[in-house]
Biopython code that builds the backbone (N, CA, C, O; Angstrom):
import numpy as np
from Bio.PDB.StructureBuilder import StructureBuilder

atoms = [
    (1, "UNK", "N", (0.656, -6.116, -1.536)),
    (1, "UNK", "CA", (1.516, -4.989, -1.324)),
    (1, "UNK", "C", (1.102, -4.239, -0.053)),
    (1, "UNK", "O", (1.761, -3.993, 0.958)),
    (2, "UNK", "N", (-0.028, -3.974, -0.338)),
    (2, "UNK", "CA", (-0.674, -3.314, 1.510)),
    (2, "UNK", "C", (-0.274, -3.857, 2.706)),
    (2, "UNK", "O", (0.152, -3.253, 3.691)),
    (3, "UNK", "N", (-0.512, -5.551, 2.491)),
    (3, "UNK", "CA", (-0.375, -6.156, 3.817)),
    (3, "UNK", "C", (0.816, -5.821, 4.230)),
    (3, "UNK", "O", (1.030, -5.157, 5.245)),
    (4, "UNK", "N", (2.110, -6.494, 3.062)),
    (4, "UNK", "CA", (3.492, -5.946, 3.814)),
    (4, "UNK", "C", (3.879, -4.546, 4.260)),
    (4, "UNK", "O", (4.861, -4.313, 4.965)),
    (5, "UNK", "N", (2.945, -3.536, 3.746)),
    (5, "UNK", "CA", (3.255, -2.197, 4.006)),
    (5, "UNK", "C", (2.625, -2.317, 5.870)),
    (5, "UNK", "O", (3.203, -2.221, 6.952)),
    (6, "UNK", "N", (1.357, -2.538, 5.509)),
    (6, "UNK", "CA", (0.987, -2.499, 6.971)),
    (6, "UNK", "C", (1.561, -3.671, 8.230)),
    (6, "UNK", "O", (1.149, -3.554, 9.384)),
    (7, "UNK", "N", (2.338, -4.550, 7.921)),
    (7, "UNK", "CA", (3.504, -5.361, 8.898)),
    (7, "UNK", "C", (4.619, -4.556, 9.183)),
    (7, "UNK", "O", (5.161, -4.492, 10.286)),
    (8, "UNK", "N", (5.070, -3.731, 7.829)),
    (8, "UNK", "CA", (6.381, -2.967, 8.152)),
    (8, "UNK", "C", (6.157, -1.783, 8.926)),
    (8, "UNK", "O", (7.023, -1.054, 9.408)),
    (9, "UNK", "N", (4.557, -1.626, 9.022)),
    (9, "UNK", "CA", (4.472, -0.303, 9.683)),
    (9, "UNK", "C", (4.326, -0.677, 11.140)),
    (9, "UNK", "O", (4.807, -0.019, 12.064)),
    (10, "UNK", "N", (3.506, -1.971, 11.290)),
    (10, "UNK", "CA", (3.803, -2.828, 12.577)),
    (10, "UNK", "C", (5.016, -2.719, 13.269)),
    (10, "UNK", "O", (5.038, -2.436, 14.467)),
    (11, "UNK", "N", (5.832, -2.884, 12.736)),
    (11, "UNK", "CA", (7.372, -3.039, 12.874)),
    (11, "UNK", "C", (7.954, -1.593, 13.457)),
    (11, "UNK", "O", (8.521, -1.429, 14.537)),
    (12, "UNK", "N", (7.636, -0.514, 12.370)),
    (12, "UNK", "CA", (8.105, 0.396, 12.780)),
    (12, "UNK", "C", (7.252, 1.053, 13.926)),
    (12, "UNK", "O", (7.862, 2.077, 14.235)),
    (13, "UNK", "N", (6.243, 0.948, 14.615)),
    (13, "UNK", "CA", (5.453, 1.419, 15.833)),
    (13, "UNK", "C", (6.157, 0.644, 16.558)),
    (13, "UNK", "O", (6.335, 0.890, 17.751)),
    (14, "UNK", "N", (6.576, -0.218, 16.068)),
    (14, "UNK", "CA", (7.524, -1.499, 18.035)),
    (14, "UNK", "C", (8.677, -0.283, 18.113)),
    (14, "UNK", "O", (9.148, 0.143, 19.168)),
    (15, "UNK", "N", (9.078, 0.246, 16.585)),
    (15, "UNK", "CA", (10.506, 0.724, 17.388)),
    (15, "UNK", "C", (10.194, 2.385, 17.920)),
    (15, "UNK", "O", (11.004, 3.210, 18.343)),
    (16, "UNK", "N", (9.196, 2.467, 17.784)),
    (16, "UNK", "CA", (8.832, 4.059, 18.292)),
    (16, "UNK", "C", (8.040, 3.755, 19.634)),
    (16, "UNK", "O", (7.760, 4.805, 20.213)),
    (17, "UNK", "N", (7.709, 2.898, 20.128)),
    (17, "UNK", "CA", (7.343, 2.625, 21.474)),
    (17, "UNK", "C", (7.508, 3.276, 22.669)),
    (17, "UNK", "O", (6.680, 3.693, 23.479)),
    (18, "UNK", "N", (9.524, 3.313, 22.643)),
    (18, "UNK", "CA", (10.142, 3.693, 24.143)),
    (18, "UNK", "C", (10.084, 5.106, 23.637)),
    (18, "UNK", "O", (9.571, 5.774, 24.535)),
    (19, "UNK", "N", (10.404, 5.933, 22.515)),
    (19, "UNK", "CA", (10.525, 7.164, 22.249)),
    (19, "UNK", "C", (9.671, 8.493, 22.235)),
    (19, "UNK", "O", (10.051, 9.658, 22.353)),
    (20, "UNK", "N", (7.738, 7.702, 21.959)),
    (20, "UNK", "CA", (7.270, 8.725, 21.215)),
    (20, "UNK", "C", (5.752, 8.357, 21.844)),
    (20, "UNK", "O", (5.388, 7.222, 22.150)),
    (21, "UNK", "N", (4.900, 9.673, 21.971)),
    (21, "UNK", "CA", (3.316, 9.469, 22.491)),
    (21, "UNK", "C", (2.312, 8.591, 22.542)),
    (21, "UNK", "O", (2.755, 7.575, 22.007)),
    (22, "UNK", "N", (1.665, 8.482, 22.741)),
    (22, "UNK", "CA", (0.644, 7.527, 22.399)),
    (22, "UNK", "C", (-0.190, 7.807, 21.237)),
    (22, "UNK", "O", (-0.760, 6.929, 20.589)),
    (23, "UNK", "N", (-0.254, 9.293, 20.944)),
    (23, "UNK", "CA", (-0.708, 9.582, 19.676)),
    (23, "UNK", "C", (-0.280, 9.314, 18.619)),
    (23, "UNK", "O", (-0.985, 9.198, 17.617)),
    (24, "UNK", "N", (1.377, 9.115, 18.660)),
    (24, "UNK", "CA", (1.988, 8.909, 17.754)),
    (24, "UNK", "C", (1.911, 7.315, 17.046)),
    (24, "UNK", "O", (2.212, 7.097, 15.872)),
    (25, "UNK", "N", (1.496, 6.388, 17.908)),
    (25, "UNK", "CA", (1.410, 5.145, 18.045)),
    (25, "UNK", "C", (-0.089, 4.930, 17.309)),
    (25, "UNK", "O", (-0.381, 4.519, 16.186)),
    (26, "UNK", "N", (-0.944, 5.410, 18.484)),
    (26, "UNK", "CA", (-2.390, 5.849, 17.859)),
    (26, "UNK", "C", (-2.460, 5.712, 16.357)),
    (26, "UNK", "O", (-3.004, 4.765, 15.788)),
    (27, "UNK", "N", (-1.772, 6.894, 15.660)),
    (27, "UNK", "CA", (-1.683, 7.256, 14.605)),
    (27, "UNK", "C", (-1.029, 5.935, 13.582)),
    (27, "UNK", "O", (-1.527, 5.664, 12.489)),
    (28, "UNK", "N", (0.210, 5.172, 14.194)),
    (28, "UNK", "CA", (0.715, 4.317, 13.511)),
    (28, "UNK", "C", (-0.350, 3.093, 13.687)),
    (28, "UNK", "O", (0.274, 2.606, 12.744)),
    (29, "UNK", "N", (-0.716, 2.741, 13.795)),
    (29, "UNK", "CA", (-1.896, 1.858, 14.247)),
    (29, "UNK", "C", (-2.827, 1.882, 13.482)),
    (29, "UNK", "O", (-3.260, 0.846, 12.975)),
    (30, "UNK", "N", (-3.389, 3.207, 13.209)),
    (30, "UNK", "CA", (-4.339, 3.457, 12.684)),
    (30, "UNK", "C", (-4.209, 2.953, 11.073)),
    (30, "UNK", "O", (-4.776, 2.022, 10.501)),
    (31, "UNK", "N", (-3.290, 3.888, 10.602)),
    (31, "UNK", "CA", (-3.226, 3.682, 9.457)),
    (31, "UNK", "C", (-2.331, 2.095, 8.761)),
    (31, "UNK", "O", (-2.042, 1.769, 7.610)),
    (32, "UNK", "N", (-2.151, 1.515, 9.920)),
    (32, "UNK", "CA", (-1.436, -0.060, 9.466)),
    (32, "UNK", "C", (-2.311, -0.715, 9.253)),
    (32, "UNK", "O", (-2.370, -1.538, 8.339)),
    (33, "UNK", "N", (-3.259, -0.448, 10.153)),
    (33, "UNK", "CA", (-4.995, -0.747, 10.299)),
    (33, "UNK", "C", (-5.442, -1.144, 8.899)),
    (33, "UNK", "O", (-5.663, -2.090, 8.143)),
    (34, "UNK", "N", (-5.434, 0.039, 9.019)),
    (34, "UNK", "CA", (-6.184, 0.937, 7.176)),
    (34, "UNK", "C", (-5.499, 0.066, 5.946)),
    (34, "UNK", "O", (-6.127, -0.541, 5.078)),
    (35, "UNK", "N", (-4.590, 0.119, 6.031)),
    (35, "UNK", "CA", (-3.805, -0.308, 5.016)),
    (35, "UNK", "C", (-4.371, -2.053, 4.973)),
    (35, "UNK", "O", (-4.601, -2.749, 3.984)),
    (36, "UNK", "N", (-4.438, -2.273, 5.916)),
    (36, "UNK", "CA", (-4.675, -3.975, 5.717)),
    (36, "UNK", "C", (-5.809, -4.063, 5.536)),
    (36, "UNK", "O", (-6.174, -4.785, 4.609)),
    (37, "UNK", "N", (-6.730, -3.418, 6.288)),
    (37, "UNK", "CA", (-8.126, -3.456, 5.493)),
    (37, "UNK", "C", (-8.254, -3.164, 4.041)),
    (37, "UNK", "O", (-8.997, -3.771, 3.269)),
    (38, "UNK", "N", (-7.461, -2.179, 3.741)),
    (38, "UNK", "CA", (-7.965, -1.330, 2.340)),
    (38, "UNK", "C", (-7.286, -2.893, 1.111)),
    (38, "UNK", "O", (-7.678, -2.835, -0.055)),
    (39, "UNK", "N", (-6.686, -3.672, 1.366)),
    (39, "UNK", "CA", (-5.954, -4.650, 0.437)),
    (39, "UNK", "C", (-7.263, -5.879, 0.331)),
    (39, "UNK", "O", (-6.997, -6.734, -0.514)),
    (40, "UNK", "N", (-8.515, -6.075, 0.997)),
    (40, "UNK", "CA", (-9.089, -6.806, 0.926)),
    (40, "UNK", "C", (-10.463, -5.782, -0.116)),
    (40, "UNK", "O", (-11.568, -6.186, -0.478)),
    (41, "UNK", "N", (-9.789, -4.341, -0.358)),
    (41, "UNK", "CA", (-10.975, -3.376, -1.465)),
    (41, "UNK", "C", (-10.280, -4.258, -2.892)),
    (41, "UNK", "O", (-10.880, -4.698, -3.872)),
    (42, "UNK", "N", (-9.531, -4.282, -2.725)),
    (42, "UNK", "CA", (-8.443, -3.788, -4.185)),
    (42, "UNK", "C", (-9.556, -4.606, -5.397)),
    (42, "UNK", "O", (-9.451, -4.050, -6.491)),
    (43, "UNK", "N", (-10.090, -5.228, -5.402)),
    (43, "UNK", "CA", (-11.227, -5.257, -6.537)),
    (43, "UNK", "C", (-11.851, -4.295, -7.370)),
    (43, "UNK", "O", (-12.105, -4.312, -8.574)),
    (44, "UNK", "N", (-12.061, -3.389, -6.417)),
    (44, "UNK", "CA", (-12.921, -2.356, -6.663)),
    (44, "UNK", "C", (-12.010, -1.204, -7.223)),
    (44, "UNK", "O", (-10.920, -1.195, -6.652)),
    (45, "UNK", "N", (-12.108, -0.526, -7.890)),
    (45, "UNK", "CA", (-11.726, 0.550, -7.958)),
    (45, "UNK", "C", (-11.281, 1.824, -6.516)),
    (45, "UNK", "O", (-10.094, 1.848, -6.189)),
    (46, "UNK", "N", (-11.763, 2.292, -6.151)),
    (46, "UNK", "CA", (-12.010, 2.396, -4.958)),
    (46, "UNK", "C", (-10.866, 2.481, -4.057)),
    (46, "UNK", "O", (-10.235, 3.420, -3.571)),
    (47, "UNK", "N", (-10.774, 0.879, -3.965)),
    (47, "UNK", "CA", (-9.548, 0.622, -3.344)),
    (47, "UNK", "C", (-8.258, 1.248, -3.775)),
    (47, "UNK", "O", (-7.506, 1.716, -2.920)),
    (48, "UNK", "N", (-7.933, 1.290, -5.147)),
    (48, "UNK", "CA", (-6.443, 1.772, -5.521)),
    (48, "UNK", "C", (-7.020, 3.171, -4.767)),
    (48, "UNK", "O", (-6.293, 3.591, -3.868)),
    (49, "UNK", "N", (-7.910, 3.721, -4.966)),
    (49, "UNK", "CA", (-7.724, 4.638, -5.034)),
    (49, "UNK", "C", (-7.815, 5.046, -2.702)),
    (49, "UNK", "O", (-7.357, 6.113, -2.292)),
    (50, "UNK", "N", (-8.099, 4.569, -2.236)),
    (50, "UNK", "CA", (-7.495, 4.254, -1.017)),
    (50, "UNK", "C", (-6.289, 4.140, -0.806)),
    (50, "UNK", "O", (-5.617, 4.958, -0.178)),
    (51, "UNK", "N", (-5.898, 3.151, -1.290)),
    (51, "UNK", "CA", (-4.441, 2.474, -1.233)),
    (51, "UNK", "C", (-3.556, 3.670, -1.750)),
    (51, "UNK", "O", (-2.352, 3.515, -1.545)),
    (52, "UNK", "N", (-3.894, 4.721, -2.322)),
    (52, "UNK", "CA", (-3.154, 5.752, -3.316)),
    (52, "UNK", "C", (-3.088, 6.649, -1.895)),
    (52, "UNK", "O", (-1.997, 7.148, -1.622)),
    (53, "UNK", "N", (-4.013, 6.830, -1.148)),
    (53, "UNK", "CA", (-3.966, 8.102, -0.544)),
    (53, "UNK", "C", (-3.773, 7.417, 1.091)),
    (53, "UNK", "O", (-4.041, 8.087, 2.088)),
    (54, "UNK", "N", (-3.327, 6.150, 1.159)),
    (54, "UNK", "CA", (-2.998, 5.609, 2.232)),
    (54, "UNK", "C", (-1.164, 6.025, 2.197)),
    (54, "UNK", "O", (-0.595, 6.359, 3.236)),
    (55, "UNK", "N", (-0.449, 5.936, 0.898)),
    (55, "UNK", "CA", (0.653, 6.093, 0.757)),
    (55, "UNK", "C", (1.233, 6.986, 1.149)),
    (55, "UNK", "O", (2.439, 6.935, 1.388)),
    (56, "UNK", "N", (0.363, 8.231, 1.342)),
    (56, "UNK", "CA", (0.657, 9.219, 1.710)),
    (56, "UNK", "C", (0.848, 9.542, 3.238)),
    (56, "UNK", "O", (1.532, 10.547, 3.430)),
    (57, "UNK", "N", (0.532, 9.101, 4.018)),
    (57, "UNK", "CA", (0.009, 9.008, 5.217)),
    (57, "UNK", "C", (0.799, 7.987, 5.995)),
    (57, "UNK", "O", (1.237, 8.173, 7.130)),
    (58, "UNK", "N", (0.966, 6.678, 5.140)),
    (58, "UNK", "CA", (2.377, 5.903, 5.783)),
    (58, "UNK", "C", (3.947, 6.395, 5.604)),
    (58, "UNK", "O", (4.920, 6.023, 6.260)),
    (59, "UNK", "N", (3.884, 7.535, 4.299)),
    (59, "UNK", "CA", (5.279, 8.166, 4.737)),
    (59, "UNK", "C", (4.950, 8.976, 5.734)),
    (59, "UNK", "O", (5.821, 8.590, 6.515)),
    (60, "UNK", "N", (4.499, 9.623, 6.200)),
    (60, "UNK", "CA", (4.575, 10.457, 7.214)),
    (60, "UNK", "C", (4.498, 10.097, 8.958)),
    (60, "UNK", "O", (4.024, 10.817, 9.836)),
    (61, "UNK", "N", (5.021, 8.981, 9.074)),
    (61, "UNK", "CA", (5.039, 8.344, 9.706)),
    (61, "UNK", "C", (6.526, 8.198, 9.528)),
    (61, "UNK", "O", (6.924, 7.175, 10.086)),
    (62, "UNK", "N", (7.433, 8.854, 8.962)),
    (62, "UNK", "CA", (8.247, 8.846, 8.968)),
    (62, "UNK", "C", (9.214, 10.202, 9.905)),
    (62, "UNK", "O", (10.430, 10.296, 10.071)),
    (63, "UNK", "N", (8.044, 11.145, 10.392)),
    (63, "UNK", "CA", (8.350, 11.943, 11.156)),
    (63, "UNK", "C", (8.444, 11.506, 12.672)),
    (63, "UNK", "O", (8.766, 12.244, 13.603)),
    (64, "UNK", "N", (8.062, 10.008, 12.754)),
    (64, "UNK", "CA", (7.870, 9.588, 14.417)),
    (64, "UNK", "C", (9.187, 8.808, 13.831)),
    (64, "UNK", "O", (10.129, 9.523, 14.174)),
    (65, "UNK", "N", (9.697, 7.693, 13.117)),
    (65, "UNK", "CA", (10.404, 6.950, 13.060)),
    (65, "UNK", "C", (11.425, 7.428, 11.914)),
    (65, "UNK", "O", (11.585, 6.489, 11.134)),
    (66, "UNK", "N", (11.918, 8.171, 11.664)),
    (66, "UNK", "CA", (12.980, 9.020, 10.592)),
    (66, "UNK", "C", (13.295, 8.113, 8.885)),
    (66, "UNK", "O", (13.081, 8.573, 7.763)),
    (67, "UNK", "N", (13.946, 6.507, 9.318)),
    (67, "UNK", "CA", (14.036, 6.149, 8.511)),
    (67, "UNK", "C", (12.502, 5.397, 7.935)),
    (67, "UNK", "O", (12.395, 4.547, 7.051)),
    (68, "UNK", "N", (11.992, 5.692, 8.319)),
    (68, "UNK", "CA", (10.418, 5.397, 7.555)),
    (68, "UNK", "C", (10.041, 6.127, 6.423)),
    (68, "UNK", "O", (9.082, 5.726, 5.764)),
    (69, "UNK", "N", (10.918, 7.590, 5.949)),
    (69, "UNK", "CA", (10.967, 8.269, 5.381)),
    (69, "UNK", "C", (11.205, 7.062, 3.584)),
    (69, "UNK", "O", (10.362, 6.869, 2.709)),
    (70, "UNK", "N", (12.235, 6.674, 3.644)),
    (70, "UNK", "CA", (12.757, 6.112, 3.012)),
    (70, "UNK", "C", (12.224, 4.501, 2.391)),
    (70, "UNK", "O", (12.228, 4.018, 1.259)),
    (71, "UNK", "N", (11.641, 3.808, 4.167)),
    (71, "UNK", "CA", (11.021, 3.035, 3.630)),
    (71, "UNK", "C", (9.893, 2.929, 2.862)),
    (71, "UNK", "O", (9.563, 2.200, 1.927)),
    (72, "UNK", "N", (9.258, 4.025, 3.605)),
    (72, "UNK", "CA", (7.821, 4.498, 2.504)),
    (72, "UNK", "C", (7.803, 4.936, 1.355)),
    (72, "UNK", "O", (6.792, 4.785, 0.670)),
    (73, "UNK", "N", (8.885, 5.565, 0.883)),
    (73, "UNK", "CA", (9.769, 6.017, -0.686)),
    (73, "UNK", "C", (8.949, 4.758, -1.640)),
    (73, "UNK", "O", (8.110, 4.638, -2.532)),
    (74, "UNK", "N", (10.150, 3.675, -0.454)),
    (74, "UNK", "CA", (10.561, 2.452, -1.160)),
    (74, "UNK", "C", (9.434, 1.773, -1.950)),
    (74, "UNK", "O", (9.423, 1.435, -3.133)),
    (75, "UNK", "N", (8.144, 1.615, -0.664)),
    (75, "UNK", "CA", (6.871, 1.358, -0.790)),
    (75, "UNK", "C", (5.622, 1.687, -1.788)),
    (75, "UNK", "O", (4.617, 1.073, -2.145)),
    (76, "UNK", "N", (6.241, 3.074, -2.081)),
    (76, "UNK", "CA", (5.205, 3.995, -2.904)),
    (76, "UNK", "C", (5.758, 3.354, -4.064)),
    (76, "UNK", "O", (5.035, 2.542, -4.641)),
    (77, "UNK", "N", (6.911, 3.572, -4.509)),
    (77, "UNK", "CA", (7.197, 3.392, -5.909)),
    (77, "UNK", "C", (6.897, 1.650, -6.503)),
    (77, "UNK", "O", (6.547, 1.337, -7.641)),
    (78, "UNK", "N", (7.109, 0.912, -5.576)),
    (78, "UNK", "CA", (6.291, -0.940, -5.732)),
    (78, "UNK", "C", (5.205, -0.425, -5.515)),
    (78, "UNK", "O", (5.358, -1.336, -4.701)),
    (79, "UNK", "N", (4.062, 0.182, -5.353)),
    (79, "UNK", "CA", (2.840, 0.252, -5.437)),
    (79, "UNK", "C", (2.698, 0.866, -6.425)),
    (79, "UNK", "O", (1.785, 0.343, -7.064)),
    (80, "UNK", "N", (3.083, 1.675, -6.910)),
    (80, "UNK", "CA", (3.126, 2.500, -8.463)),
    (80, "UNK", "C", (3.334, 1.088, -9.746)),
    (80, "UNK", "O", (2.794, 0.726, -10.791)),
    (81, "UNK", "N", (4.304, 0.720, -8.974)),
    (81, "UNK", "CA", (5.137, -0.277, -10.120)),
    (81, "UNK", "C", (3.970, -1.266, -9.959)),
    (81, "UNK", "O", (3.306, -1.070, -10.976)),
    (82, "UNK", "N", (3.588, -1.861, -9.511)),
    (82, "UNK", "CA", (2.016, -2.438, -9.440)),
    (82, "UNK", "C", (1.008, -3.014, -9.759)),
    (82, "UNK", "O", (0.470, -4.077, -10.069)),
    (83, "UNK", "N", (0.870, -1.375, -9.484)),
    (83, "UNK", "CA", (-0.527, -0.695, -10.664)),
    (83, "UNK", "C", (-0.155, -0.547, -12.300)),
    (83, "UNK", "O", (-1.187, -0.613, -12.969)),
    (84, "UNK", "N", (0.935, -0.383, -13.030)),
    (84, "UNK", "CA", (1.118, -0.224, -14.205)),
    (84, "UNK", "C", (1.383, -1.725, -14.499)),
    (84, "UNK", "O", (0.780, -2.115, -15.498)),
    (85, "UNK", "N", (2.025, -2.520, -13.966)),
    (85, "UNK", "CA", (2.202, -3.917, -14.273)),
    (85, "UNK", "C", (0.760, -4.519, -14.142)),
    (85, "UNK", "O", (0.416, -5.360, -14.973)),
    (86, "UNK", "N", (-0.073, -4.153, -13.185)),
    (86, "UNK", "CA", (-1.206, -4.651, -13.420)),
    (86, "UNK", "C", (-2.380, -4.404, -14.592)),
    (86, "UNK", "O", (-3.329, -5.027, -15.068)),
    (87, "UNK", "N", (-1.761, -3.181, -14.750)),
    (87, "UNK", "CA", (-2.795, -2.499, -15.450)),
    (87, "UNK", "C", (-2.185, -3.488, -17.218)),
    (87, "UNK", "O", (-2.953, -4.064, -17.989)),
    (88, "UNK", "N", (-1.181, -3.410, -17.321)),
    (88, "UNK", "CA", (-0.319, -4.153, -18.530)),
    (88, "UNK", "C", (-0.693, -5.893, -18.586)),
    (88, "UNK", "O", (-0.744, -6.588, -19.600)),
    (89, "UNK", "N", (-0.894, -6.256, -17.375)),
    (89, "UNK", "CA", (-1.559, -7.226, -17.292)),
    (89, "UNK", "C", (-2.779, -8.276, -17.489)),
    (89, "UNK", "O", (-2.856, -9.463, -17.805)),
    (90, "UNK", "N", (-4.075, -6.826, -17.001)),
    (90, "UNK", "CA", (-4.997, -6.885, -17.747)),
    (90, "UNK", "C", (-5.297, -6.876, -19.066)),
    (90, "UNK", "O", (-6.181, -7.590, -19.541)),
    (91, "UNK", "N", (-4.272, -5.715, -20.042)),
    (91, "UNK", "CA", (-4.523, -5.533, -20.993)),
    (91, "UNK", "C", (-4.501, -6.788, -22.008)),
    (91, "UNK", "O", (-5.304, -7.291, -22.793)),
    (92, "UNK", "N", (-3.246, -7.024, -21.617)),
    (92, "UNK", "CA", (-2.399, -8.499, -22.296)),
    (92, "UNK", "C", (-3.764, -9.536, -22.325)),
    (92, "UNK", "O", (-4.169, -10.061, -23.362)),
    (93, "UNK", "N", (-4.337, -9.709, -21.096)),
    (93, "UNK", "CA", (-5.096, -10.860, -20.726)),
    (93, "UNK", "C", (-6.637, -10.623, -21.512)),
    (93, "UNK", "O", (-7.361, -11.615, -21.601)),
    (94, "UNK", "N", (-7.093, -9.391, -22.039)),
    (94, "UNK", "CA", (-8.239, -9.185, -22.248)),
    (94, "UNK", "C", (-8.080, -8.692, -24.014)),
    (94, "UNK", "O", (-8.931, -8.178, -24.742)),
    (95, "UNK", "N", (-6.679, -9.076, -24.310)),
    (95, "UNK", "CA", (-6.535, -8.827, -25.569)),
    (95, "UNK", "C", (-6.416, -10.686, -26.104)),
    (95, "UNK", "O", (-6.668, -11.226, -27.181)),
    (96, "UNK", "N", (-5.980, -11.168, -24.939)),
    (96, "UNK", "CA", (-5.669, -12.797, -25.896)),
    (96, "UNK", "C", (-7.137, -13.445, -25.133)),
    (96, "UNK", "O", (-7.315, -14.614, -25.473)),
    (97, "UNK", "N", (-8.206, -12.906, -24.176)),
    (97, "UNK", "CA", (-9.620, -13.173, -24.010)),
    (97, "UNK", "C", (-10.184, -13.019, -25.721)),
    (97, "UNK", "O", (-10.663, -13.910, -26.422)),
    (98, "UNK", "N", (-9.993, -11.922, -25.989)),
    (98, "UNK", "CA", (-10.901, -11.448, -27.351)),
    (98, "UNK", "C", (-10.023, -12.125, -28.518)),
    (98, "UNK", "O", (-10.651, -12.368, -29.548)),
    (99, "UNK", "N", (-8.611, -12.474, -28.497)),
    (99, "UNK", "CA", (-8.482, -13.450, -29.516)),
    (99, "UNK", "C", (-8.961, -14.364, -29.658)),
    (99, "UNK", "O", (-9.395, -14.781, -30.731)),
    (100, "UNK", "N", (-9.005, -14.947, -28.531)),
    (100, "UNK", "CA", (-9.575, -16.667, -28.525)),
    (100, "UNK", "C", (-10.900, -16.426, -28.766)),
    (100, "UNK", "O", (-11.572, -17.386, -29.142)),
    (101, "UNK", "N", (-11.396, -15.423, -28.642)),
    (101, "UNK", "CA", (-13.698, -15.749, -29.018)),
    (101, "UNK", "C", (-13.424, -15.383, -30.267)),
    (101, "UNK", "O", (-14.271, -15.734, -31.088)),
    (102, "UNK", "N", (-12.146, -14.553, -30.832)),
    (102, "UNK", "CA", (-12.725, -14.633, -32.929)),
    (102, "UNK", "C", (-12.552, -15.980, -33.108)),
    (102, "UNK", "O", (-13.439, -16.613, -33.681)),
    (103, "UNK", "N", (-11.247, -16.701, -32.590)),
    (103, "UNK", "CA", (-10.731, -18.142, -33.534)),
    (103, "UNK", "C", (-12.367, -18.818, -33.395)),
    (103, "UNK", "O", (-13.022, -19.217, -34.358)),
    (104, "UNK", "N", (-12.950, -18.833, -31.551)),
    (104, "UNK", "CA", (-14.160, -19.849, -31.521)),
    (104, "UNK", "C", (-15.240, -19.454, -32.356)),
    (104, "UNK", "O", (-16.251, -20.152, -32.430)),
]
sb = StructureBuilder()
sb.init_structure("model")
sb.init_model(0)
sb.init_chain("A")
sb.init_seg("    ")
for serial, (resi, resn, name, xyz) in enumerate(atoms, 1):
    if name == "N":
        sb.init_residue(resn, " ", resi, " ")
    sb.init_atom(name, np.array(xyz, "f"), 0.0, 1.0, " ", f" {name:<3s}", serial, name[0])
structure = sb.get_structure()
Protein backbone atom coordinates (compact mmCIF):
# COMPACT_ATOMS: atom_id res chain seq x y z
CA UNK A 1 0.00 0.00 0.00
CA UNK A 2 2.92 2.55 0.78
CA UNK A 3 4.80 1.77 -2.27
CA UNK A 4 1.81 2.71 -4.54
CA UNK A 5 1.13 5.70 -2.35
CA UNK A 6 4.70 6.77 -2.72
CA UNK A 7 4.68 6.20 -6.95
CA UNK A 8 1.42 8.19 -6.96
CA UNK A 9 3.09 10.79 -5.08
CA UNK A 10 5.98 10.42 -7.67
CA UNK A 11 3.50 11.15 -10.15
CA UNK A 12 1.99 13.91 -8.59
CA UNK A 13 5.56 15.99 -8.01
CA UNK A 14 6.06 15.45 -12.15
CA UNK A 15 2.83 17.39 -12.37
CA UNK A 16 3.77 20.19 -9.91
CA UNK A 17 7.17 20.67 -11.53
CA UNK A 18 6.36 23.65 -14.08
CA UNK A 19 4.04 25.30 -11.31
CA UNK A 20 5.49 25.25 -7.85
CA UNK A 21 9.06 25.79 -5.67
CA UNK A 22 11.54 23.69 -5.08
CA UNK A 23 10.41 23.39 -1.60
CA UNK A 24 7.39 22.27 -2.62
CA UNK A 25 8.98 19.40 -4.57
CA UNK A 26 11.58 19.07 -1.72
CA UNK A 27 8.74 18.37 0.40
CA UNK A 28 7.03 15.91 -2.17
CA UNK A 29 10.09 13.91 -2.36
CA UNK A 30 10.60 13.74 0.91
CA UNK A 31 7.77 12.21 2.09
CA UNK A 32 7.39 9.67 -1.17
CA UNK A 33 10.77 8.91 0.19
CA UNK A 34 9.37 8.13 3.57
CA UNK A 35 6.60 6.35 2.55
CA UNK A 36 8.64 3.74 0.61
CA UNK A 37 10.99 3.32 3.17
CA UNK A 38 8.44 3.12 5.98
CA UNK A 39 6.64 -0.19 3.86
CA UNK A 40 9.87 -2.20 4.30
CA UNK A 41 8.99 -1.34 8.72
CA UNK A 42 5.55 -2.77 8.39
CA UNK A 43 6.65 -5.87 10.53
CA UNK A 44 7.10 -4.03 13.31
CA UNK A 45 4.67 -2.30 14.93
CA UNK A 46 6.19 0.86 14.55
CA UNK A 47 5.74 0.94 11.14
CA UNK A 48 1.79 1.16 11.05
CA UNK A 49 2.31 3.42 13.22
CA UNK A 50 4.63 5.56 10.70
CA UNK A 51 2.64 4.66 7.91
CA UNK A 52 -0.43 6.23 10.11
CA UNK A 53 1.23 9.54 10.46
CA UNK A 54 2.79 9.45 6.94
CA UNK A 55 -0.99 9.68 5.75
CA UNK A 56 -1.23 12.68 7.03
CA UNK A 57 1.40 14.48 5.42
CA UNK A 58 0.75 12.88 1.87
CA UNK A 59 -2.67 14.60 1.94
CA UNK A 60 -1.25 17.71 2.35
CA UNK A 61 0.43 17.65 -0.49
CA UNK A 62 -2.58 18.24 -1.79
CA UNK A 63 -2.16 21.97 -1.26
CA UNK A 64 0.76 21.99 -4.07
CA UNK A 65 -1.29 19.64 -6.41
CA UNK A 66 -5.26 20.30 -5.49
CA UNK A 67 -6.55 17.03 -6.66
CA UNK A 68 -4.18 15.15 -4.34
CA UNK A 69 -6.63 16.20 -1.87
CA UNK A 70 -8.85 13.47 -2.93
CA UNK A 71 -6.36 11.10 -3.95
CA UNK A 72 -4.98 10.92 -0.53
CA UNK A 73 -8.75 10.60 0.85
CA UNK A 74 -8.71 7.70 -1.42
CA UNK A 75 -5.40 6.33 0.03
CA UNK A 76 -6.08 6.79 3.71
CA UNK A 77 -9.23 4.93 3.75
CA UNK A 78 -7.31 1.48 1.74
CA UNK A 79 -4.82 1.89 4.40
CA UNK A 80 -7.42 1.89 7.14
CA UNK A 81 -9.22 -0.85 5.20
CA UNK A 82 -5.88 -2.75 5.52
CA UNK A 83 -5.13 -2.63 8.75
CA UNK A 84 -8.61 -4.05 9.91
CA UNK A 85 -8.52 -6.74 7.17
CA UNK A 86 -5.23 -7.49 8.39
CA UNK A 87 -5.79 -7.34 11.70
CA UNK A 88 -9.07 -9.97 10.88
CA UNK A 89 -6.60 -11.87 9.22
CA UNK A 90 -4.34 -12.57 11.79
CA UNK A 91 -6.99 -13.35 14.02
CA UNK A 92 -8.61 -16.01 11.71
CA UNK A 93 -5.01 -17.45 11.18
CA UNK A 94 -3.96 -17.69 14.90
CA UNK A 95 -7.33 -19.04 15.84
CA UNK A 96 -7.15 -22.15 13.21
CA UNK A 97 -2.93 -22.12 14.42
CA UNK A 98 -4.39 -23.02 18.00
CA UNK A 99 -7.00 -25.38 16.53
CA UNK A 100 -4.74 -27.51 14.83
CA UNK A 101 -2.14 -27.92 18.17
CA UNK A 102 -5.50 -29.19 20.31
CA UNK A 103 -6.46 -31.88 17.40
CA UNK A 104 -2.21 -32.69 17.45
Amino acid sequence: MLVMESMTLGFAILLATKNHSAAALIYGSIISLLLFLTAGILKRRSGFYIGSLLQIFMISFGFVVPAYFLIGVIFVGLWAAAIVVGRKGEAARAALVAQAGEKA
